[in-house]
PDB file with SEQRES, HELIX, SHEET and CRYST1 records, atoms N, CA, C and O in Angstrom:
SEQRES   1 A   34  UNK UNK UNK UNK UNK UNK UNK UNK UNK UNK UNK UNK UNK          
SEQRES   2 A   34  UNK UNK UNK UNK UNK UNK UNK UNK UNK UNK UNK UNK UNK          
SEQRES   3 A   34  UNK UNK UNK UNK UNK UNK UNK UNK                              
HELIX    1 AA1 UNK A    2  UNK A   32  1                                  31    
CRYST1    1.000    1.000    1.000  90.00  90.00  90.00 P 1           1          
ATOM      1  N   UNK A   1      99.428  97.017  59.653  1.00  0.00           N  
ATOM      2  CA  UNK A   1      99.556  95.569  59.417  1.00  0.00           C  
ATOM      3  C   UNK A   1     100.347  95.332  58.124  1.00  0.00           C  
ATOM      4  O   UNK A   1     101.184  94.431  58.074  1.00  0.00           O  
ATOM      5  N   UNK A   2     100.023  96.346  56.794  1.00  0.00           N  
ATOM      6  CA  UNK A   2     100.790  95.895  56.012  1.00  0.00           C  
ATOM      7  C   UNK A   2     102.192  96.266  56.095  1.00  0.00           C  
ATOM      8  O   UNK A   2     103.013  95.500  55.590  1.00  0.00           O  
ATOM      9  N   UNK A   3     102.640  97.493  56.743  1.00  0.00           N  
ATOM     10  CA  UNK A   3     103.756  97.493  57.122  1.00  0.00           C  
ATOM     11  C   UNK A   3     104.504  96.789  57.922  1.00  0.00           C  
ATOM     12  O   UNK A   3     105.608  96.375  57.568  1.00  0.00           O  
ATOM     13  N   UNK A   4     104.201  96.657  58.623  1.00  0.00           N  
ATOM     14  CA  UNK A   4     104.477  95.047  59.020  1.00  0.00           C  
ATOM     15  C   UNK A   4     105.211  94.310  58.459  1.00  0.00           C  
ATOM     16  O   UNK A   4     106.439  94.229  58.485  1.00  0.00           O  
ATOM     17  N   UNK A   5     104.029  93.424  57.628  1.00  0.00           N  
ATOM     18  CA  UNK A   5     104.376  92.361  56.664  1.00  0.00           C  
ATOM     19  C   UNK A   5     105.175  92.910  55.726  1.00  0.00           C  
ATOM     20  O   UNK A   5     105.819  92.070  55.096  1.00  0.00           O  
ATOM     21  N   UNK A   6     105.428  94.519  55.288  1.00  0.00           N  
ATOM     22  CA  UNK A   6     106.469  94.356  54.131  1.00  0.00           C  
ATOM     23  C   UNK A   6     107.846  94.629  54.737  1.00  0.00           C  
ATOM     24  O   UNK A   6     108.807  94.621  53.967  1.00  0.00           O  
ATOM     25  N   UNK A   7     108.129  94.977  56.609  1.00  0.00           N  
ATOM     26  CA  UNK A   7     109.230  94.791  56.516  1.00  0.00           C  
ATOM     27  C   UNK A   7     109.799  93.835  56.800  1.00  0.00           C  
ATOM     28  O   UNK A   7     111.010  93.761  56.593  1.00  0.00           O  
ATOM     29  N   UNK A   8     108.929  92.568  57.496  1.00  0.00           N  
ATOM     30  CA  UNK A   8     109.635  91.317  57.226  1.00  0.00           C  
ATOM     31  C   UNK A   8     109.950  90.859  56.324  1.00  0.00           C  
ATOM     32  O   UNK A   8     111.031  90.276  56.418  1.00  0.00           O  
ATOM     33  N   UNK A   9     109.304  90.823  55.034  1.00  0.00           N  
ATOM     34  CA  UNK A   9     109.694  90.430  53.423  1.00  0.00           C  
ATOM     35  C   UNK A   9     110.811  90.899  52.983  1.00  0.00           C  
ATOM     36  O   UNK A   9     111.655  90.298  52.319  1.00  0.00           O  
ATOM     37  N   UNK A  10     110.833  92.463  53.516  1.00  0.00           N  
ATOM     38  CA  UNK A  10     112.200  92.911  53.155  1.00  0.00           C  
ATOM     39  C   UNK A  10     113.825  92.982  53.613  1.00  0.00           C  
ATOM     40  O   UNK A  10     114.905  93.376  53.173  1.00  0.00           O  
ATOM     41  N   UNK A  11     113.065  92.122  55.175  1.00  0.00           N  
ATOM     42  CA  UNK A  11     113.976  91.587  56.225  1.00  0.00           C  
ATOM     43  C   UNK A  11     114.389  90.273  55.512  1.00  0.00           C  
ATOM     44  O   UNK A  11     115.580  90.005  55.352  1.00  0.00           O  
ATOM     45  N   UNK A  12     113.646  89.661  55.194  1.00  0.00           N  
ATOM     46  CA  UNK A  12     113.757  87.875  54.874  1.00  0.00           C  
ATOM     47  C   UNK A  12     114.719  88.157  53.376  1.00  0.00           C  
ATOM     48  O   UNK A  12     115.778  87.533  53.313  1.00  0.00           O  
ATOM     49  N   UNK A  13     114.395  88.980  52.325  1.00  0.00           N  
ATOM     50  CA  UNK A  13     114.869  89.240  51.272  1.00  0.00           C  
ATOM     51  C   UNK A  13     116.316  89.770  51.317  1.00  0.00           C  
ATOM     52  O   UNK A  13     117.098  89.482  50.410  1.00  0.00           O  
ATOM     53  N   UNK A  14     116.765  90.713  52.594  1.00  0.00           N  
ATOM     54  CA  UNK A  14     118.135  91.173  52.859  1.00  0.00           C  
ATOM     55  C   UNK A  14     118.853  89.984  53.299  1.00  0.00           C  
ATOM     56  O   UNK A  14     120.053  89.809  53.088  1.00  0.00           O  
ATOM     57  N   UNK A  15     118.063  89.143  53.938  1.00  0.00           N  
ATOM     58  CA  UNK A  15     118.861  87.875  54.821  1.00  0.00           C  
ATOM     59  C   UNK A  15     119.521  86.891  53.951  1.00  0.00           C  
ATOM     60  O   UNK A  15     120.626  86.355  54.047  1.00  0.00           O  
ATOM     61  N   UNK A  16     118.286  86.744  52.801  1.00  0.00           N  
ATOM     62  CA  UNK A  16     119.089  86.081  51.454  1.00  0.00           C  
ATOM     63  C   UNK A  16     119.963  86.454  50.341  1.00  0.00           C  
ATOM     64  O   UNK A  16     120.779  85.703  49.808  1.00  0.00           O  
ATOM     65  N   UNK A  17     119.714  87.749  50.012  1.00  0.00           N  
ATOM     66  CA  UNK A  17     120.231  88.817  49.594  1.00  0.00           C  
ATOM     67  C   UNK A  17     121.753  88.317  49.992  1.00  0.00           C  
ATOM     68  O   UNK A  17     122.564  87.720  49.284  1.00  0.00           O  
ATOM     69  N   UNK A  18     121.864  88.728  51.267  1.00  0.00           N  
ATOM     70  CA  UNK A  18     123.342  88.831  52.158  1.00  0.00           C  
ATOM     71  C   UNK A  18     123.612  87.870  52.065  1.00  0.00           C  
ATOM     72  O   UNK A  18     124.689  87.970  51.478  1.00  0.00           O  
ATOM     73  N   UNK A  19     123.345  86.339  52.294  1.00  0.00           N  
ATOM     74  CA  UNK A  19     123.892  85.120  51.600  1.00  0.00           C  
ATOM     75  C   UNK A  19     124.219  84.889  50.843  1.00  0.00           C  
ATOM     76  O   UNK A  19     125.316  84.358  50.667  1.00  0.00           O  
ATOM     77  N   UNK A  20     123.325  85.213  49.929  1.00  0.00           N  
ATOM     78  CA  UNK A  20     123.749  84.886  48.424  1.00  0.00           C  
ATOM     79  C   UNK A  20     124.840  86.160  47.931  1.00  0.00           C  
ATOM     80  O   UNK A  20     125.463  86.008  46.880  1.00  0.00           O  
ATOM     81  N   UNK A  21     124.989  87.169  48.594  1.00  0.00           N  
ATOM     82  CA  UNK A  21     126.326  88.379  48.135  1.00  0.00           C  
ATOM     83  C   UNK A  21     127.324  87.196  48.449  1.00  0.00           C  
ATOM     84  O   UNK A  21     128.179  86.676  47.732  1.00  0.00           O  
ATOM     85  N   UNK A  22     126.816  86.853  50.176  1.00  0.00           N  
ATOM     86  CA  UNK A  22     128.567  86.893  50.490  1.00  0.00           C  
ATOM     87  C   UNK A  22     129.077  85.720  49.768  1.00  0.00           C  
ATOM     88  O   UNK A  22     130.305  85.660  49.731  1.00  0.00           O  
ATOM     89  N   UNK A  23     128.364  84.668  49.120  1.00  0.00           N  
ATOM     90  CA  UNK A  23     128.550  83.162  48.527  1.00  0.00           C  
ATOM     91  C   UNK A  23     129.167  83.781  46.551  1.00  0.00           C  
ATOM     92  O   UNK A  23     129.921  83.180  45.785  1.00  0.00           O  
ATOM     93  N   UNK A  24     128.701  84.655  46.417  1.00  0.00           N  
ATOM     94  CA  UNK A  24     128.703  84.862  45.129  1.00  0.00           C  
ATOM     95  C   UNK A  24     130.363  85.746  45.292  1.00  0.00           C  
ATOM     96  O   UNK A  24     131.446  85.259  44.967  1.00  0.00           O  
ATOM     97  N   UNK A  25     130.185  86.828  45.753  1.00  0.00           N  
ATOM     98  CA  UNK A  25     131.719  87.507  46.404  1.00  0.00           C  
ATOM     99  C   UNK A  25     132.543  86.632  46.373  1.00  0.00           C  
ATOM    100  O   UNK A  25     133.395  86.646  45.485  1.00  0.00           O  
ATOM    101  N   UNK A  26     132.504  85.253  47.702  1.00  0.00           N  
ATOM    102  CA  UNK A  26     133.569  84.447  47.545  1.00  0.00           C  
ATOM    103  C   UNK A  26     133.809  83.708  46.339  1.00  0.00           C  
ATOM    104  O   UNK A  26     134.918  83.193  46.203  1.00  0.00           O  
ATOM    105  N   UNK A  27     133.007  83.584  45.509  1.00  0.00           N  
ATOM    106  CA  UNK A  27     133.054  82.420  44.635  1.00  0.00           C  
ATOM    107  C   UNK A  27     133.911  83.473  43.408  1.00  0.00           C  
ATOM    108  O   UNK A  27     134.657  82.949  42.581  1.00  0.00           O  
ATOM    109  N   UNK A  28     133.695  84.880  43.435  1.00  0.00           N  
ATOM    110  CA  UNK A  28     133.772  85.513  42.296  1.00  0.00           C  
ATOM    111  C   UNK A  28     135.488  85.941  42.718  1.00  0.00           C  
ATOM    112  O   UNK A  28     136.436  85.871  41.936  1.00  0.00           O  
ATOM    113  N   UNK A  29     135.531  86.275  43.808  1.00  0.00           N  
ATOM    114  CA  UNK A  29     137.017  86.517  45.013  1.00  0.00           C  
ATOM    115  C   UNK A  29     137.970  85.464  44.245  1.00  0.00           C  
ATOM    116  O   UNK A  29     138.973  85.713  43.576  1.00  0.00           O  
ATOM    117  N   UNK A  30     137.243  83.942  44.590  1.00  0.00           N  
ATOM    118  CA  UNK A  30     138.630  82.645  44.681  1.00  0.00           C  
ATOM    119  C   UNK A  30     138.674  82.711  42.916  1.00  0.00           C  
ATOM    120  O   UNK A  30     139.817  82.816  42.470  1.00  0.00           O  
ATOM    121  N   UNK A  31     137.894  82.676  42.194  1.00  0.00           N  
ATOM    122  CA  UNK A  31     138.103  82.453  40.924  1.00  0.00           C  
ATOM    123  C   UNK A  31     138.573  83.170  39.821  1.00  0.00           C  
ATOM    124  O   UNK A  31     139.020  82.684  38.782  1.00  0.00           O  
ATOM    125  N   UNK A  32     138.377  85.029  40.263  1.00  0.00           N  
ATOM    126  CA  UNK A  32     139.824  85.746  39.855  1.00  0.00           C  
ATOM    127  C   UNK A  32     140.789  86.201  40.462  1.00  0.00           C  
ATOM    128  O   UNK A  32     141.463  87.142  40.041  1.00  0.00           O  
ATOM    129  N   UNK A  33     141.033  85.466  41.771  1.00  0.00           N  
ATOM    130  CA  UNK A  33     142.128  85.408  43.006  1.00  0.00           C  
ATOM    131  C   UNK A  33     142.412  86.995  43.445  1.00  0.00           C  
ATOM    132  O   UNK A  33     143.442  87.401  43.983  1.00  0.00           O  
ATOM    133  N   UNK A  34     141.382  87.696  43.125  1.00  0.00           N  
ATOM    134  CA  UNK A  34     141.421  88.873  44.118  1.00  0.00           C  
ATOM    135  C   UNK A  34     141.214  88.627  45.177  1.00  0.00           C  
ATOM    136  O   UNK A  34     141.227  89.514  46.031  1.00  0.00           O  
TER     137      UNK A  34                                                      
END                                                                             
């Protein structure tokens, strides 16, 4: 059971994780035009 629950947390945490890379990447991409 607790395994379980910690790999959804760590599912939910990659999901934002990966949002927030790919938002930060672009933002970091357009603003030293690499």
């Amino acid at each position: 059971m607790m395994n379980m629950a910690w790999r959804r947390w760590m599912d939910a945490l990659a999901v934002v994780a990966g949002r927030l890379n790919v938002k930060g990447t672009a933002g970091v991409a357009s603003r030293s035009g690499n």
